[in-house]
C-alpha positions as CSV (number, residue, x, y, z in Angstrom):
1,X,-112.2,-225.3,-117.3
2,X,-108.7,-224.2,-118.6
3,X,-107.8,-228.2,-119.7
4,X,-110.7,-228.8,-121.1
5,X,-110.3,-231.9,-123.7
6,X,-110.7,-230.4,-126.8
7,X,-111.2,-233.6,-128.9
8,X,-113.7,-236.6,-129.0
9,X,-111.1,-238.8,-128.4
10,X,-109.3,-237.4,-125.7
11,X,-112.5,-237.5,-123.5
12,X,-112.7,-240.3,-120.5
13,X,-115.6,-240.1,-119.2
14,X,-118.4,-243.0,-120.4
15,X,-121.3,-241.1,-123.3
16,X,-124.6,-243.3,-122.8
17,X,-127.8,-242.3,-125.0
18,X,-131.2,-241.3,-123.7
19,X,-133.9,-242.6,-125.7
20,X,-137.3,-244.9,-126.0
21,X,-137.3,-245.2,-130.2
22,X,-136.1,-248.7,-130.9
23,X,-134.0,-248.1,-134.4
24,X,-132.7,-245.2,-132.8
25,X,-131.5,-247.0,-130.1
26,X,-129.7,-249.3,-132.4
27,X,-128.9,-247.0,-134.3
28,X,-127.1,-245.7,-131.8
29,X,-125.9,-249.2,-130.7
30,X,-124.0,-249.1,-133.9
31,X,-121.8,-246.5,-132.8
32,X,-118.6,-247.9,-130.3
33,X,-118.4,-244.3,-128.6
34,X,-121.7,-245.3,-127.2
35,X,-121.3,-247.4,-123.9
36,X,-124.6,-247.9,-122.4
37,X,-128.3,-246.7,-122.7
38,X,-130.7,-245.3,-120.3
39,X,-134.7,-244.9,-120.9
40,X,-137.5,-243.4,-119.1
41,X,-141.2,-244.3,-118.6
42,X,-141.9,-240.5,-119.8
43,X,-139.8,-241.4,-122.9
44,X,-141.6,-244.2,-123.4
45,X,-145.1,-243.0,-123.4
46,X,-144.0,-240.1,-126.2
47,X,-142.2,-242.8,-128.1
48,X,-145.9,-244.6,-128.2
49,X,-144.5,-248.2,-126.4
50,X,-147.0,-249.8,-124.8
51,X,-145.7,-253.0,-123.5
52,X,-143.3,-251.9,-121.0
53,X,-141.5,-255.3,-120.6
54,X,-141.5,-256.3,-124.3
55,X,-139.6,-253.4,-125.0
56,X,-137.3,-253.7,-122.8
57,X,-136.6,-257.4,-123.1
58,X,-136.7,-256.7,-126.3
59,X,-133.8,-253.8,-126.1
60,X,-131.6,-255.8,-123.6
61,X,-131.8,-258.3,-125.8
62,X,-130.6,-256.8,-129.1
63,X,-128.0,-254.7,-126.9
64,X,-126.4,-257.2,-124.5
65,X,-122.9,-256.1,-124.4
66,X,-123.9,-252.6,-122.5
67,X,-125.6,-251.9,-119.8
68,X,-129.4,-250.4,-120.3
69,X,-131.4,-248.7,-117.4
70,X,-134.9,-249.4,-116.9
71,X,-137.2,-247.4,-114.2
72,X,-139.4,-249.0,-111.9
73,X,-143.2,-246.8,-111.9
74,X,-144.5,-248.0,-109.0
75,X,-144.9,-245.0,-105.9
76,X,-145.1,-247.1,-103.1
77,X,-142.0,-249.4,-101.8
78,X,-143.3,-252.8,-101.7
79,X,-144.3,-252.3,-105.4
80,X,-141.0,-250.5,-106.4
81,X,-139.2,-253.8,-104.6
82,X,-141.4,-256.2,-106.4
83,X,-141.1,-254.5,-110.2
84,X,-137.0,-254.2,-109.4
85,X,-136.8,-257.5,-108.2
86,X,-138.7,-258.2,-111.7
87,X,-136.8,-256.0,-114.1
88,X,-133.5,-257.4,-112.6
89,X,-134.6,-260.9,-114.2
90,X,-134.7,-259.2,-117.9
91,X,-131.2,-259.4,-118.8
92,X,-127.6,-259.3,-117.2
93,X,-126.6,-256.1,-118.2
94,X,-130.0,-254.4,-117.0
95,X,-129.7,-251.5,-114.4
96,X,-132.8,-251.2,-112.1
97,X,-133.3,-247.3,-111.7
98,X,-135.3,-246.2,-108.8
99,X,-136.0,-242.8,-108.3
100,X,-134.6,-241.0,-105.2
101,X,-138.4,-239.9,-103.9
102,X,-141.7,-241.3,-104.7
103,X,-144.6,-238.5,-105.5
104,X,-145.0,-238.3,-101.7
105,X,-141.4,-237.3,-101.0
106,X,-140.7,-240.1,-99.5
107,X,-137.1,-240.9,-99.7
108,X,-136.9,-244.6,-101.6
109,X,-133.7,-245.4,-99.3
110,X,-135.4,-248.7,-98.3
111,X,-135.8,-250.0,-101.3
112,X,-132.4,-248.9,-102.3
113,X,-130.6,-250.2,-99.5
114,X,-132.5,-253.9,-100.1
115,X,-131.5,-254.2,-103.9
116,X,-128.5,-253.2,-103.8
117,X,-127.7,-255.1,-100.7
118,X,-129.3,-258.4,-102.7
119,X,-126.8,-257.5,-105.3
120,X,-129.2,-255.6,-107.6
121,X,-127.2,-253.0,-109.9
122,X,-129.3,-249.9,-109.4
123,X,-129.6,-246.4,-111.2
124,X,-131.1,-244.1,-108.6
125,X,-132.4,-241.1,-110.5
126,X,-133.8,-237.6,-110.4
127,X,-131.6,-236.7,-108.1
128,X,-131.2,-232.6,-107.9
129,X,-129.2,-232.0,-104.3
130,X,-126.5,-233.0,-102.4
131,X,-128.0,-233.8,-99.5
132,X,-129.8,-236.7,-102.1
133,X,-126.8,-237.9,-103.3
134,X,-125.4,-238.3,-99.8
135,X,-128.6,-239.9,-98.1
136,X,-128.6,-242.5,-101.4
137,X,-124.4,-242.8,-101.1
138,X,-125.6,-244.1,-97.6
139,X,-128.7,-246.7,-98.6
140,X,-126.1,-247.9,-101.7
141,X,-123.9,-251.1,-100.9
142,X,-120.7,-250.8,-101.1
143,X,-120.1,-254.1,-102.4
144,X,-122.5,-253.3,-105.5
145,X,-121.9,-251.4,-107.9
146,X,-124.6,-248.9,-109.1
147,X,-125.2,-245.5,-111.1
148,X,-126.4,-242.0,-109.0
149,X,-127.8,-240.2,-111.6
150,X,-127.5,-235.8,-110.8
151,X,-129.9,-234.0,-113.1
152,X,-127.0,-231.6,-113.9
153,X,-129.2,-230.0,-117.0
154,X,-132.5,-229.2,-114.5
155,X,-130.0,-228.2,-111.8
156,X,-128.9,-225.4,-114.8
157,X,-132.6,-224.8,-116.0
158,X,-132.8,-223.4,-112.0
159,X,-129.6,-220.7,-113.4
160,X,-127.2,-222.5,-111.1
161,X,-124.3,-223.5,-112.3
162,X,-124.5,-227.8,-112.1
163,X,-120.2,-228.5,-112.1
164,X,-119.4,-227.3,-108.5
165,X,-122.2,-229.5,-107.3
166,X,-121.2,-232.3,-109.2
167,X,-117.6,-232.1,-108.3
168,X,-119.3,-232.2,-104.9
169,X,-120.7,-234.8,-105.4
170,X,-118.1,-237.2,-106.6
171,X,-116.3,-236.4,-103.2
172,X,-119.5,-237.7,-101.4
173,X,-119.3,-241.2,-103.6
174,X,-115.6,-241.6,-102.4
175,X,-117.4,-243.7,-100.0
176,X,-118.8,-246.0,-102.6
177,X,-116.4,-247.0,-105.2
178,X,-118.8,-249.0,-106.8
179,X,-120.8,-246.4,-107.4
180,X,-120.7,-243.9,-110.7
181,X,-121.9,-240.3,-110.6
182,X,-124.4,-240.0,-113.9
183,X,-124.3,-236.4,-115.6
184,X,-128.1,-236.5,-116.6
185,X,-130.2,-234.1,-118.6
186,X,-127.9,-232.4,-120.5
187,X,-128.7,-229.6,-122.7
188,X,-126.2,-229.0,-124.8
189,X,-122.9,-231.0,-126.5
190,X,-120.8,-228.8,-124.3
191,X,-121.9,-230.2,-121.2
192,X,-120.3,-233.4,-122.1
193,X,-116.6,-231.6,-122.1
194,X,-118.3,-229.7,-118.5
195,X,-119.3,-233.1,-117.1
196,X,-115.8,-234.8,-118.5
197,X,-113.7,-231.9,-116.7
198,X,-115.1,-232.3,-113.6
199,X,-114.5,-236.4,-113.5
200,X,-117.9,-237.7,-113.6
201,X,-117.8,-241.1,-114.8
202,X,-120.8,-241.2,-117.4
203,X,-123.1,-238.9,-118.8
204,X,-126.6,-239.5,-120.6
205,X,-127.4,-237.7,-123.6
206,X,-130.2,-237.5,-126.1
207,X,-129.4,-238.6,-130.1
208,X,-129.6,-235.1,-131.1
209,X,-126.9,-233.4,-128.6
210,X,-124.5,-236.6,-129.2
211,X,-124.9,-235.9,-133.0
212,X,-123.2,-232.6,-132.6
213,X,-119.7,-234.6,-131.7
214,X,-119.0,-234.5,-135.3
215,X,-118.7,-231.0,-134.8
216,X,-116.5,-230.8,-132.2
217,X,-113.1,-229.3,-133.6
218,X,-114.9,-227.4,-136.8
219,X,-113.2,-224.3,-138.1
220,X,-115.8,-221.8,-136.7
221,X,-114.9,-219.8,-140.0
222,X,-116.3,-222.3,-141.8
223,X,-119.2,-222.7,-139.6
224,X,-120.3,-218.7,-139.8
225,X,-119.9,-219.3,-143.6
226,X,-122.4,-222.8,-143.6
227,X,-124.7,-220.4,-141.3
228,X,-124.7,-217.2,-143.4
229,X,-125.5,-219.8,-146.5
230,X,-128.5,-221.5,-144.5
231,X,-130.2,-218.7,-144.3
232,X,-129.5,-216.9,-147.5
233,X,-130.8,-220.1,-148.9
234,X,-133.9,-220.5,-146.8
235,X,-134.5,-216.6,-147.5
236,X,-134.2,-217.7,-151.6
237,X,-136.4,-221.0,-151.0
238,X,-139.3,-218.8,-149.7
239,X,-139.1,-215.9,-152.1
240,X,-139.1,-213.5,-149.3
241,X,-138.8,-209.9,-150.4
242,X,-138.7,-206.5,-149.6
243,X,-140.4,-203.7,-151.3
């Protein structure tokens, strides 16, 4: 990681937010760095929504200059074709993600190799091995383009080290240049410099780790100084003593 970019703006690689709050989302919409948006049923249900397609009809249509991704819930494949087929129709810059198994572990590579044959710009998620991202490299089109989306921050919950297998990984989607490898799941701001080092095209971050790029480049002086203060004055604010 010796060339790591050490600025914002010398990063390439493509920051998308993770989210379900509506202003936050625009919020964030607000901001050029941000170039797409990915959601979650599961992020949905904690941010209270409970009209899955007025949200995000609603959300495609306040944000149509980026692309958004939307999941299909459905856990068999005729149902995960039909609601793809249906969330396709929302807006133009919608991506239809698909998980790579259903709760069976059933590998979703029919339904992947249909839509994205019929032209259907997928975001296959939840994706944790290599031997995933090759079977879905082979369902994917090549003439469509599409997102494969690692969950590089679970793969690290596991204590393995995520960059070697996404570097892996990008090799694999060599095949399908259409396709871009997703950084998903990230913990930490410092995964966006891990995941930009290593060439993946995008990664997906919550608000509160892409708030912390206003940090990058602080004097870390000054940070150990702002720190020492925080909790001198927190210490103050509760009249803590000791006898």
């Amino acid at each position: 990681m010796a060339n790591m970019a050490k600025r914002v703006e010398d990063l390439k690689i493509k920051l998308f937010s993770d989210g379900a709050d509506f202003d936050g989302i625009m919020k964030m919409a607000a901001d050029p760095k941000i170039k797409g948006f990915t959601t979650n049923p599961t992020l949905m249900r904690k941010a209270g929504i409970s009209d899955y397609e007025a949200f995000g009809r609603k959300v495609l249509a306040a944000i149509p200059d980026r692309p958004i991704s939307l999941e299909v819930f459905a856990d068999d494949f005729d149902g995960m074709r039909r609601q793809g087929r249906q969330i396709a129709t929302w807006g133009k810059n919608v991506n239809v993600k698909v998980p790579v198994t259903n709760t069976k572990s059933e590998f979703t590579g029919p339904v992947i190799r249909e839509l994205s044959k019929d032209g259907v710009v997928l975001n296959i998620t939840a994706i944790l091995s290599l031997d995933q991202v090759k079977k879905v490299a082979d369902a994917l089109d090549p003439a469509t383009p599409a997102i494969v989306s690692v969950f590089a921050g679970r793969i690290a919950d596991t204590g393995v080290d995520p960059a070697p297998l996404m570097a892996e990984a990008l090799k694999i989607l060599q095949s399908r240049p259409k396709a871009e490898l997703l950084w998903a799941s990230p913990r930490e701001l410092l995964n966006v410099f891990q995941a930009d080092e290593v060439g993946c095209h995008i990664i997906t971050a919550t608000p509160d780790v892409l708030s912390k790029l206003k940090l990058v480049g602080k004097n870390l002086d000054e940070y150990s100084l702002e720190t020492v203060k925080m909790f001198y004055n927190d210490a103050t604010s509760a009249s803590y003593s000791i006898n």
